[in-house]
C-alpha positions in Angstrom: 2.5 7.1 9.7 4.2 4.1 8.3 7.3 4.0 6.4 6.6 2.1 3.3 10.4 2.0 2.6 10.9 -0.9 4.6 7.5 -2.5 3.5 8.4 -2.9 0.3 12.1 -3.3 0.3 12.5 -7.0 -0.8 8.9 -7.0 -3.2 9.0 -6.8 -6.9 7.3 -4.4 -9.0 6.0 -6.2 -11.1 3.0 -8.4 -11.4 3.7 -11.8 -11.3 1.5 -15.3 -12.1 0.6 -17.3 -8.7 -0.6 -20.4 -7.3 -4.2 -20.6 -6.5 -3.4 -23.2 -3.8 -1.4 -20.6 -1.8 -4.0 -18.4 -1.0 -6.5 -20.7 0.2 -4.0 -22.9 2.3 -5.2 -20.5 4.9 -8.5 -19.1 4.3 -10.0 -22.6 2.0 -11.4 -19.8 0.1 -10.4 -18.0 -2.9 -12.7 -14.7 -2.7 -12.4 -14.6 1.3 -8.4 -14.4 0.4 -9.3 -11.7 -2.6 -11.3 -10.0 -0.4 -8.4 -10.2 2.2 -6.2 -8.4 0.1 -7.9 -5.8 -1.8 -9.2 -4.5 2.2 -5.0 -4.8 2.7 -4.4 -2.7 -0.6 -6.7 0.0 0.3 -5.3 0.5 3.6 -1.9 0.5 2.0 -3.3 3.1 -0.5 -4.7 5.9 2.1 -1.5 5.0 3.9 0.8 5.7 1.0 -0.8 9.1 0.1 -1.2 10.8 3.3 2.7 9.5 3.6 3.3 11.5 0.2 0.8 14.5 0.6 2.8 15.1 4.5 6.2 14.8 3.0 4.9 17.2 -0.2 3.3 19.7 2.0 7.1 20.2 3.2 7.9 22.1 0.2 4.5 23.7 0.0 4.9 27.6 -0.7 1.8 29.9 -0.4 2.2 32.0 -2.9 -0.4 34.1 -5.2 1.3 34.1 -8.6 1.5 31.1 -10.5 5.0 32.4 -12.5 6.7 32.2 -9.0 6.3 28.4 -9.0 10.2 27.0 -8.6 11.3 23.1 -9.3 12.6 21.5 -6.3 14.8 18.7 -6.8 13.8 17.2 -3.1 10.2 17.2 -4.1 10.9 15.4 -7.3 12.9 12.5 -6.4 10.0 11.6 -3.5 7.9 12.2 -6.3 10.0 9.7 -8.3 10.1 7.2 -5.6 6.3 6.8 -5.0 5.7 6.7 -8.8 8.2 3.7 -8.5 6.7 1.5 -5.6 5.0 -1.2 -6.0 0.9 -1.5 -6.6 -0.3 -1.7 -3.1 -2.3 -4.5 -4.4 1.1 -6.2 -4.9 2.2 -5.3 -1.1 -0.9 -6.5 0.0 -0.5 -10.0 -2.1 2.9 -10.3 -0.8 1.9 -9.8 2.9 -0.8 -12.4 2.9 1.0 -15.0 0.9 4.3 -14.5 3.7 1.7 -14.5 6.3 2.3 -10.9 7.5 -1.3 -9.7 8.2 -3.6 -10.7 10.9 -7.3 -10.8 9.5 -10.5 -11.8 11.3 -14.2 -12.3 9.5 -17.0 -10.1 11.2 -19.2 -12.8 11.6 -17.2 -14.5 14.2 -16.7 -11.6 16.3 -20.3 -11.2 16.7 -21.0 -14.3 17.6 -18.0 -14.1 19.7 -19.6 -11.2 21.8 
């Protein structure tokens, strides 16, 4: 599992306006680029909740009465955390615009082969 801590350490939360022009400096297409991304930001997606569902299961107590349910404050600050990070869409934007994911089109590796 990845640590999304230090993938998201420097990216803002919010959503921002951008440049068309950046994203198809490299792919000279706008929908291969937004097709790029939202592959990137479903990835990051699965990624972030099997990151939060392991770290959760931690504090998982089998027990068969619902009154004996106790607050944690460990479970509720990672809970916080996640709730804070940024849209994986957003991680995914930010990767491809600073050039940090390696993509390749299916076409070409079948014509490759």
């Amino acid at each position: 599992m990845t640590d999304i801590k230090n993938k998201v350490q420097n990216i803002d939360a919010k959503a921002k306006s951008r440049d068309i022009h950046d994203f198809i400096k490299d792919t000279d297409n706008i929908y291969k680029a937004l097709s790029i991304i939202s592959s990137r930001a479903r990835q990051l997606n699965i990624d972030i909740k099997q990151e939060l569902h392991g770290k959760l299961e931690e504090f998982a107590v089998t027990s068969e009465t619902i009154e004996e349910i106790q607050e944690n404050k460990e479970q509720i600050e990672i809970s916080k955390f996640y709730e804070k990070l940024p849209n994986p869409t957003l991680i995914a934007t930010d990767e491809f615009l600073n050039g940090k994911l390696d993509y390749r089109q299916r076409h070409q590796e079948n014509k490759d082969a």
